[in-house]
C-alpha positions in Angstrom: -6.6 17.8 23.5 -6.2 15.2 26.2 -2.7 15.7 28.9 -0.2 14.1 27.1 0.8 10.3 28.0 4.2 10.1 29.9 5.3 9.0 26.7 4.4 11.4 24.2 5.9 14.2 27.0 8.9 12.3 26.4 8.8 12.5 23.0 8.4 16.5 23.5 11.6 16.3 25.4 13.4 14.2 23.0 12.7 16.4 20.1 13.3 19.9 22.1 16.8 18.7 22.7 17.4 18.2 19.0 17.5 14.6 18.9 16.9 12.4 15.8 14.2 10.2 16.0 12.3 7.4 15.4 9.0 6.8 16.8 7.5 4.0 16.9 3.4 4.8 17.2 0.6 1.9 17.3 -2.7 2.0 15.8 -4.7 4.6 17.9 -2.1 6.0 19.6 -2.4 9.6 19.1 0.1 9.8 16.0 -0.6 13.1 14.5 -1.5 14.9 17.7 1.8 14.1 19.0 3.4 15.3 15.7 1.6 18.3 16.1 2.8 18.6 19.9 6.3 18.4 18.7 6.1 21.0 16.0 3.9 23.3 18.8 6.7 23.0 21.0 9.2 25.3 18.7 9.3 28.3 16.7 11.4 26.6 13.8 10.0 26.0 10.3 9.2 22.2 9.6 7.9 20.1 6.7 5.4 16.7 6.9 5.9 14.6 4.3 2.7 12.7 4.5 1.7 9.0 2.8 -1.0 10.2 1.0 -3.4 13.4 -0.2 -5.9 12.6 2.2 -3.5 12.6 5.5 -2.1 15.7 4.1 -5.0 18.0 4.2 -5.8 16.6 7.4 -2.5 17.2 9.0 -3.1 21.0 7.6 -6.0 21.3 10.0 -4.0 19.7 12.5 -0.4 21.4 12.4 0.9 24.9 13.4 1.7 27.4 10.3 5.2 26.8 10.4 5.0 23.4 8.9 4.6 23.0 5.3 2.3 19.6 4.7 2.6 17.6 1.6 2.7 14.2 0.3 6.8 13.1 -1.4 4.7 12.4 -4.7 3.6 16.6 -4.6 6.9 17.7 -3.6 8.3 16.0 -6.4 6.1 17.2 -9.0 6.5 20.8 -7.9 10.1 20.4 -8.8 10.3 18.5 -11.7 7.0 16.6 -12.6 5.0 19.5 -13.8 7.5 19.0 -16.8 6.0 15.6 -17.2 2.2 16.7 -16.9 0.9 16.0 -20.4 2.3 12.5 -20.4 0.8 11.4 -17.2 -2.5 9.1 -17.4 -1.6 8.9 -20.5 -3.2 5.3 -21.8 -2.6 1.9 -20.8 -1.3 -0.3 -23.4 0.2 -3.9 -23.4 3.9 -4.3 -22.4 4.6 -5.8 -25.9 3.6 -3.0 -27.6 5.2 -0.4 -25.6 8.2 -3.0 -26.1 7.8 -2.8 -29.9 8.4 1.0 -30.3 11.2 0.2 -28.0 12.8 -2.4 -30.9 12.0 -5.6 -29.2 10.9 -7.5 -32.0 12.9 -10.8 -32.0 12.7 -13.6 -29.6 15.8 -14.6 -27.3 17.4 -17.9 -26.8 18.5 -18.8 -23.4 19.8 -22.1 -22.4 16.9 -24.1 -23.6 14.6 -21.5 -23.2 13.0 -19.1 -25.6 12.4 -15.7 -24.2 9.3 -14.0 -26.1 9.1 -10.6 -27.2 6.4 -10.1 -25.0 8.4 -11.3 -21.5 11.5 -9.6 -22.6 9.3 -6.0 -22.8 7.6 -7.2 -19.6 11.0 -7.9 -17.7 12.3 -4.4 -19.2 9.8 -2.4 -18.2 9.7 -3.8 -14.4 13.4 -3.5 -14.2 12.7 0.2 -14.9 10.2 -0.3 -11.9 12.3 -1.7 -9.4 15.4 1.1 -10.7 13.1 3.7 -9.3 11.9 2.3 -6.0 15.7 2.0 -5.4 17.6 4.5 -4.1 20.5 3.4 -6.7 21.7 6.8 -8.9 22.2 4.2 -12.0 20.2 1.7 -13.9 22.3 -1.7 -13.7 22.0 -5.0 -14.3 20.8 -6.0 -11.0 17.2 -4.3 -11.3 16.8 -6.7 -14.0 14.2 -9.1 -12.1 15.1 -12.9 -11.9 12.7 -15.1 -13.9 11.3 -18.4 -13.4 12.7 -21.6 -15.2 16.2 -19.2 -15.6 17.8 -21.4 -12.8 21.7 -20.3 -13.1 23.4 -17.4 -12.4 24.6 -17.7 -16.0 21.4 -17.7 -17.2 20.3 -14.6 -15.6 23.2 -12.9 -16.7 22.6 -13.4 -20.4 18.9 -12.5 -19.6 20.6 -9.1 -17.7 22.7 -8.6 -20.7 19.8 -8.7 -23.2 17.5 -6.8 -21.4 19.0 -3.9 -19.7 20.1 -1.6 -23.0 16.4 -1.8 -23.8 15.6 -0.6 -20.0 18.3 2.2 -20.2 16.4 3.1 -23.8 13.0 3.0 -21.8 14.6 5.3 -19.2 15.9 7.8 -21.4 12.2 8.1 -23.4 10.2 8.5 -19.9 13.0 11.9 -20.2 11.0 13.5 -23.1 8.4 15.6 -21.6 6.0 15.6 -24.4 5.9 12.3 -26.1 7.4 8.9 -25.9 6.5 5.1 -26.1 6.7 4.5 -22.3 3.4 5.3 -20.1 4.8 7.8 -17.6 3.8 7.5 -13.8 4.0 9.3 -10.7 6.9 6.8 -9.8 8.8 8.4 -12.1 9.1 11.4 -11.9 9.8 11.0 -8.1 13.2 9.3 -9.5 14.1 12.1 -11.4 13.9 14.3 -8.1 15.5 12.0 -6.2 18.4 12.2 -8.4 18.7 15.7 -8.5 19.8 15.2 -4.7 17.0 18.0 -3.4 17.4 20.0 -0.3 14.3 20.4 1.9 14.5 23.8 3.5 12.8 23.3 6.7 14.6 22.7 10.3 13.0 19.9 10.5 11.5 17.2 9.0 8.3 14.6 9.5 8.2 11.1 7.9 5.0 10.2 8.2 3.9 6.0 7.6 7.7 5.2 7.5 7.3 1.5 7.3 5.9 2.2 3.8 8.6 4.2 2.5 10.6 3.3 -0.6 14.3 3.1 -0.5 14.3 6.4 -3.2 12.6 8.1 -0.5 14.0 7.4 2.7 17.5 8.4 0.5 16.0 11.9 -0.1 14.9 12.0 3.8 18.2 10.6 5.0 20.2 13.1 3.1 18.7 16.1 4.6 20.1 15.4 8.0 23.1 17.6 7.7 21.1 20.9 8.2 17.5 19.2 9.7 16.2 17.5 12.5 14.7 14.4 11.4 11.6 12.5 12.7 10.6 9.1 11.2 7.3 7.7 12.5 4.9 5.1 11.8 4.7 1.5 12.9 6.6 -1.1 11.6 3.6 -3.9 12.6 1.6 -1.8 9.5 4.2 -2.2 6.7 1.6 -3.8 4.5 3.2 -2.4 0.9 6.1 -5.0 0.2 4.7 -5.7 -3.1 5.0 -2.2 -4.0 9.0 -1.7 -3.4 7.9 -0.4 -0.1 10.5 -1.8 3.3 10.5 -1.0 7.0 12.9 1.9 7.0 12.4 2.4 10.9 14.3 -0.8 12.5 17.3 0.5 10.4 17.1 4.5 11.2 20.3 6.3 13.1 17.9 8.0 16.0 16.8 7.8 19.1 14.1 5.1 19.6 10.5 6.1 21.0 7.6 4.2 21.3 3.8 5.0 21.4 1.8 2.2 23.1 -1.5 3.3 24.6 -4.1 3.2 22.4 -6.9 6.1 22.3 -9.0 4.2 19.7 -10.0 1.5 21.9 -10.4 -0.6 25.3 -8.2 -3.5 26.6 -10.1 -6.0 24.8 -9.4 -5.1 21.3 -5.8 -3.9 22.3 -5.5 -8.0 23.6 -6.7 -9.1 20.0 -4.2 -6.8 18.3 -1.4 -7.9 20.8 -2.1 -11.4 19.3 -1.4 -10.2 15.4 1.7 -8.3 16.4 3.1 -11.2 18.8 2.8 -13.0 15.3 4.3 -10.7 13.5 7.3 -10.5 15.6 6.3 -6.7 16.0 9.0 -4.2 18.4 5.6 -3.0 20.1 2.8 -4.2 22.6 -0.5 -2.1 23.1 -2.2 -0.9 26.2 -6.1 0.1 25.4 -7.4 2.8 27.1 -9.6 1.5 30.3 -12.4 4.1 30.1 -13.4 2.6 26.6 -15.9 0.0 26.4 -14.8 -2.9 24.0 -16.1 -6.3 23.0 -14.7 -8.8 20.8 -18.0 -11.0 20.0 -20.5 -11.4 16.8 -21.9 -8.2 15.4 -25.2 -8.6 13.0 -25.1 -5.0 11.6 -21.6 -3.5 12.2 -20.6 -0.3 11.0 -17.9 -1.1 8.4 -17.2 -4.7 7.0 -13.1 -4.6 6.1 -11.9 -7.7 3.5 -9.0 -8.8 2.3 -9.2 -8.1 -1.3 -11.3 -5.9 -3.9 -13.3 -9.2 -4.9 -14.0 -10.1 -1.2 -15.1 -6.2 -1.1 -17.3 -6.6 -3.9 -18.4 -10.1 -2.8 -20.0 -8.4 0.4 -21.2 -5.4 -1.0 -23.3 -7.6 -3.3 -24.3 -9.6 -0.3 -25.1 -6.7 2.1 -27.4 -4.7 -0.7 -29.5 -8.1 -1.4 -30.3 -8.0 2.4 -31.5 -4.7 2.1 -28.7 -2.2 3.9 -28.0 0.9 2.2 -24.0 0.2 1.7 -20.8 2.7 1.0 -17.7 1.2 -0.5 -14.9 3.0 0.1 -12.8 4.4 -2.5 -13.7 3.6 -6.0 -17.6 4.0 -7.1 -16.9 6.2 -10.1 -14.2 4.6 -10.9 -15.2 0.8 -10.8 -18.6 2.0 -12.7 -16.2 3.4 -15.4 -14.6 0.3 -15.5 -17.4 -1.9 -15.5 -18.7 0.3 -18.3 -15.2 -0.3 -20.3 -15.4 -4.3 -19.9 -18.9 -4.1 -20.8 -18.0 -3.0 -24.4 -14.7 -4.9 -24.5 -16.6 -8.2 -23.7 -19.1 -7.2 -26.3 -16.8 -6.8 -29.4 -16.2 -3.1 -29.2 -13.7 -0.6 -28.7 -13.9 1.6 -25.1 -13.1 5.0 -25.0 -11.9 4.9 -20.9 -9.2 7.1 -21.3 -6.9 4.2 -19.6 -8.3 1.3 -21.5 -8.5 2.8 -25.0 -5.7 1.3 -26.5 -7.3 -2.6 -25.8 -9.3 -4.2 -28.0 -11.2 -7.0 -26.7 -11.2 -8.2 -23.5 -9.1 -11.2 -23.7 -6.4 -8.5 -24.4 -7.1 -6.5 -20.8 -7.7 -10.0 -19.3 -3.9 -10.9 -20.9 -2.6 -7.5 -19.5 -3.9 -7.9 -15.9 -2.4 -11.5 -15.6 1.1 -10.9 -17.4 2.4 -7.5 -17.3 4.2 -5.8 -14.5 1.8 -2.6 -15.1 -1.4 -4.7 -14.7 -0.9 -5.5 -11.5 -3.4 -3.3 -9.9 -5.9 -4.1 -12.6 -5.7 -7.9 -11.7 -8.5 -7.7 -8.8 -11.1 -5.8 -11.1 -10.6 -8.4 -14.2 -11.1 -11.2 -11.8 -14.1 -9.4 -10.3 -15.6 -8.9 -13.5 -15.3 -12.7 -14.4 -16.9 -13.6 -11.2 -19.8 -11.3 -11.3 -20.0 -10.1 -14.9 -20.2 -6.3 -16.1 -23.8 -6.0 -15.8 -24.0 -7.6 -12.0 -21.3 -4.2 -10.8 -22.8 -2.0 -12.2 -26.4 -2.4 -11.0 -24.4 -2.9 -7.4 -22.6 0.3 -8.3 -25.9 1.7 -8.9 -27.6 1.3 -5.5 -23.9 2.4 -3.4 -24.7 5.1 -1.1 -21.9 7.5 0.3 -20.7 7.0 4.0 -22.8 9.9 5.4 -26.2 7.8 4.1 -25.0 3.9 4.5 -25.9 1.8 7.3 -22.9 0.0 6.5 -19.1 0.7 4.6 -17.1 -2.1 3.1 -13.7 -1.5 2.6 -10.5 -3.9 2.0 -7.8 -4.1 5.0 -5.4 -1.2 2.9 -8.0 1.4 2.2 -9.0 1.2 6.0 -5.8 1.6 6.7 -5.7 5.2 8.6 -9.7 5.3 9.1 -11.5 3.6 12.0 -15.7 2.9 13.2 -17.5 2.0 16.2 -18.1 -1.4 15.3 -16.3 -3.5 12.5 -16.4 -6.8 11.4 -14.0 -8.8 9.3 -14.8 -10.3 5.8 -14.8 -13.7 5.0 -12.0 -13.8 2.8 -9.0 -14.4 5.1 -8.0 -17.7 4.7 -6.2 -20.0 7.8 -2.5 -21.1 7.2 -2.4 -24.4 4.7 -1.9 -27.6 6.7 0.9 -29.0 6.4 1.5 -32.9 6.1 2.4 -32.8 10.2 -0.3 -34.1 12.5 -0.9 -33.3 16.3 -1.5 -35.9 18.8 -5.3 -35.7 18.7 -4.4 -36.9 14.5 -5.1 -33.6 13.6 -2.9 -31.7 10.6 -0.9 -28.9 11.8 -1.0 -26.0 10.3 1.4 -23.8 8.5 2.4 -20.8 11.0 1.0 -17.3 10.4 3.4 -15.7 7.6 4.3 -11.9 9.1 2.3 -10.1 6.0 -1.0 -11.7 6.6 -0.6 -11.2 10.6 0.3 -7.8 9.7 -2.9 -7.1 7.5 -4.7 -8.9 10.1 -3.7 -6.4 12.9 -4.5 -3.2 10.6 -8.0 -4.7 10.3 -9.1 -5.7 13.9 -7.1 -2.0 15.0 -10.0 0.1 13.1 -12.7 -0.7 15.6 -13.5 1.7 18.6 -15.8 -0.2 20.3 -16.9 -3.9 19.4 -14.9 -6.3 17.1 -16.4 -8.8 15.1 -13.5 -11.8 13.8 -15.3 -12.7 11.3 -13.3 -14.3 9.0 -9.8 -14.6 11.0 -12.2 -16.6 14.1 -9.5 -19.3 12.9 -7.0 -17.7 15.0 -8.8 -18.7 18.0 -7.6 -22.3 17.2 -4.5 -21.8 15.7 -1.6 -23.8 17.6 1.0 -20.8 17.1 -1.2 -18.4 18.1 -2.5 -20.0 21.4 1.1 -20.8 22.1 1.3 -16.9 22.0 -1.6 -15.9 23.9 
């Protein structure tokens, strides 16, 4: 362990004297080792509610005995979601269906609209969604999502009026713990504990990624501050999980403010590239690189990880990479995209699969239907498109010839999976398009274009932040001819 900064000591300090706090920790900055300084500093029982399984078991390694380390999800199910086992991964099934057994049958006439069965029992089930990302203790008409082409307010209240007994049936059949018509996720069963108003026995508490919290959750944190100390950390330039009900709990938070700026990962140079990004993003933080590190920014012909913006740029490269002979790792996801190729393969071909999740579809115009349409195929979007870009067959003979990390002269990963992980040498995928131009032109007649939106600078500065030692910019070189951003620099 290195001598602590001046402002992780201060953080020591902050905490020893009982203070709430936020801290407010840039990529490479020594997080965790600070956490682990603060809960080393006292004899008092603590608990690290971590973002996901894999930074829990680390942070076991990493923490004293005292404090208990566990993801919200696994807290959770310990209390109330081992009731809920048998019904969770059960099989996916289109929203209409699950609407069906719900008694949407009829259509629904609004204004001059006609609202199909199969967008009512989409709109139901993601107003059950967004009830349990909330950290409301009722299901009410405003969960029920707005949709498009329902212009007026008296429109959306008929739609609210139509759809939200049907929701509140939904709700009360995810509450049967052996059977029911709804597919039961991890998301809800974390509601259920949040609204048995839990008590954390620990003196105090660790929230770990905080800009990726969920309302529901920081609730359940925020209540415990009557009998713990509570430390939210993270950094609010990462919040990369809007889509997911997630919001940047830590500009908000009642504590003393603390920031972590120096950066242990890498040199100046990389810290000037991610000062860039978070200038864009209108960030609270700057970083300082650590001057002992060596650092380029420049072109890389075999770096260690290639990071992309989406699965298909992911899969794009991978397929690039393995023609050119590298021996390639994809993080996250062999077994599991094989599995799916597999499943496609037979739904493309006329027959039934028997993936456990894909069971209930039968063809694959159905799953294709599912991805685009339905609130709950969101995350199965990127793989449908993937497979009608390369075809079944094409994945699975790349699938085939994936090494693991240990073996691969190269890892691709998107932006979010490297979230948390870092290489030497990384260079960014091609799949990170400039701003649009807009219809403005510069003085040269050149178009202007549209400034840097805060989520892709965001994503941007997670991906540039997981180098150590030379950073490739790849596919956001743009930026080093983007008006806004050289106004920054």
């Amino acid at each position: 362990m290195h001598t602590p900064t001046d402002e992780q000591a201060h953080a020591v300090d902050a905490f020893r004297a009982g203070h709430h706090l936020v801290l407010q920790a840039g990529a490479g900055t020594g997080k965790t080792s600070t956490l682990s300084l603060l809960a080393a500093s006292t004899l008092s029982r603590g608990r690290y509610l971590a973002f996901n399984k894999d930074i829990a078991r680390d942070a076991t390694t990493r923490f004293p005995r005292t404090v208990v380390c566990k993801t919200a999800h696994a807290t959770a199910y310990a209390a109330v979601g081992h009731r809920y086992a048998s019904r969770l991964n059960s099989p996916r099934q289109p929203a209409w269906k699950t609407g069906r057994a719900l008694g949407i049958t009829r259509p629904v006439r609004i204004g001059d609209h006609e609202i199909s069965p199969r967008t009512l029992s989409h709109t139901v089930l993601r107003t059950v969604t967004r009830y349990c990302y909330s950290a409301d203790r009722t299901l009410t008409r405003h969960h029920v999502p707005h949709l498009r082409g329902l212009s007026t307010s008296g429109e959306h209240a008929q739609l609210a009026h139509e759809v939200l007994p049907f929701a509140l049936k939904a709700w009360a059949d995810l509450h049967s713990p052996d059977r029911g018509a709804v597919r039961f996720e991890h998301d809800h069963y974390l509601k259920m504990w949040a609204l048995t108003k839990p008590r954390l026995e620990a003196d105090f508490l660790f929230l770990d990624e905080a800009q990726d919290t969920n309302p529901v959750l920081e609730e359940v944190f925020n209540a415990q501050r009557s009998h713990a100390q509570l430390v939210m950390v993270g950094d609010s330039a990462q919040a990369i999980y809007g889509w997911r009900g997630a919001q940047d709990v830590m500009t908000g938070f009642d504590a003393t403010a603390l920031t972590l700026t120096r950066s242990f990962r890498f040199g100046p140079l990389i810290a000037e590239e991610a000062n860039r990004w978070l200038t864009l993003a209108d960030a609270p933080i700057r970083l300082t690189g650590t001057e002992t590190i060596p650092t380029e920014v420049g072109d890389l012909d075999c770096p260690d990880a290639v990071l992309c913006r989406t699965n298909i740029g992911a899969m794009a490269e991978v397929m690039r990479l393995l023609s050119a002979g590298h021996h390639v790792a994809l993080t996250r996801g062999k077994q599991q995209l094989a599995a799916l190729a597999l499943a496609a393969r037979d739904l493309k071909g006329g027959r039934r699969t028997s993936h456990p999740e894909l069971v209930l579809f039968n063809s694959w115009g159905e799953l294709q239907d599912y991805a685009a349409h339905d609130p709950a195929g969101r995350d199965v979007q990127p793989f449908a498109d993937l497979i009608d870009t390369h075809g079944p067959d094409a994945i699975l003979a790349a699938v085939d010839q994936l090494t693991d990390e240990q073996q691969a002269d190269v890892t691709v990963s998107t932006a979010h999976t490297a979230k948390g992980r870092e290489w030497p040498t990384v260079k960014i995928g091609d799949d990170f398009p400039p701003p649009k131009d807009t219809d403005q032109h510069d003085a040269q007649g050149r178009p202007v274009p549209e400034p840097v939106n805060d989520t892709d600078a965001r994503l941007a500065y997670v991906a540039v932040t997981r180098a150590r030692h030379q950073l490739d910019l790849g596919g956001l070189s743009w930026i080093n001819t983007h008006p806004t951003a050289l106004s920054v620099a």
